[in-house]
C-alpha positions in Angstrom: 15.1 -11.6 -6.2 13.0 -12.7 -3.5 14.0 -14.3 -0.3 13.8 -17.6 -0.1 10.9 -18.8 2.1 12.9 -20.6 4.8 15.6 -17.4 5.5 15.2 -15.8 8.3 15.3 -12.0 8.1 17.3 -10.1 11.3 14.2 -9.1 13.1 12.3 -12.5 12.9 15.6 -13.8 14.2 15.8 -11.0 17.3 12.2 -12.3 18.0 13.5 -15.8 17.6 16.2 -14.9 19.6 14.2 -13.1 22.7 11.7 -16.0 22.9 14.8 -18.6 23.1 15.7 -16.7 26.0 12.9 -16.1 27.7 12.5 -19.8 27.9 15.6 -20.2 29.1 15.1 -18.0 32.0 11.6 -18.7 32.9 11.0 -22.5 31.7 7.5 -21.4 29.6 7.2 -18.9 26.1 6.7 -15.6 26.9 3.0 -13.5 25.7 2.7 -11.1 23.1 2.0 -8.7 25.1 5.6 -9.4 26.6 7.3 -9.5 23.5 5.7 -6.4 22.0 6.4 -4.6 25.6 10.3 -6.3 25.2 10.6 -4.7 21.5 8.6 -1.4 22.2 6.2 -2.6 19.1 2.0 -3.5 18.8 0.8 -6.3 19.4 -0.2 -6.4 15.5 3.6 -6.2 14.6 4.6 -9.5 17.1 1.9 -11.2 15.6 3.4 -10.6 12.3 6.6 -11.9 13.1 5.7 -14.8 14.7 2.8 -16.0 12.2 5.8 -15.4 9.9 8.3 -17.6 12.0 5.4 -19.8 12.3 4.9 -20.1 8.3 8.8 -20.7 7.6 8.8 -23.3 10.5 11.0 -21.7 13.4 7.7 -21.4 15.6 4.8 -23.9 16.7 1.6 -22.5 17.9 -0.8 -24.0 20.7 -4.7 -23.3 20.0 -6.3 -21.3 22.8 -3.5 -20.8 24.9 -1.9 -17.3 26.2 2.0 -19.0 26.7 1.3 -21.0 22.9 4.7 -20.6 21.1 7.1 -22.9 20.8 10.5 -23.4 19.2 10.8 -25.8 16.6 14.6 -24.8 15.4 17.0 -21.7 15.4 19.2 -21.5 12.7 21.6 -20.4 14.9 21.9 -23.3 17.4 21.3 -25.5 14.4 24.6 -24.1 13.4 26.6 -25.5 16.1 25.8 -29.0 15.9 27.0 -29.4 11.9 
């Protein structure tokens, strides 16, 4: 069957993942540019992943804005705390 919608497959989680830590480390959301440089992918391929992330709820979006994602949750430090 089909996933359900809120899963998370491994690659949207490694993307999760990367941008979690790059806000760690640098205090502000890393660019798609940076991320598809980070995963050796397009630009059209980060988008994917992140309007995906986006769409299940992991990731917010900022209109106009280069540094525009944000975390909403990660299943795995929503993990810890139950």
């Amino acid at each position: 069957g089909r996933r359900k919608e809120r899963e998370i497959t491994p690659l949207q989680q490694e993307t999760l993942d990367e941008i979690c830590r790059y806000v760690s480390a640098k205090g502000y959301p890393p660019t798609i540019k940076e991320l598809s440089d980070k995963f050796g992918i397009s630009h059209a391929s980060i988008h994917d992943r992140i309007n995906q992330l986006v769409r299940k709820g992991f990731l917010q979006r900022e209109d106009r804005k280069a540094r525009s994602i944000v975390v909403v949750r990660n299943p795995r430090t929503d993990l810890k705390g139950k």
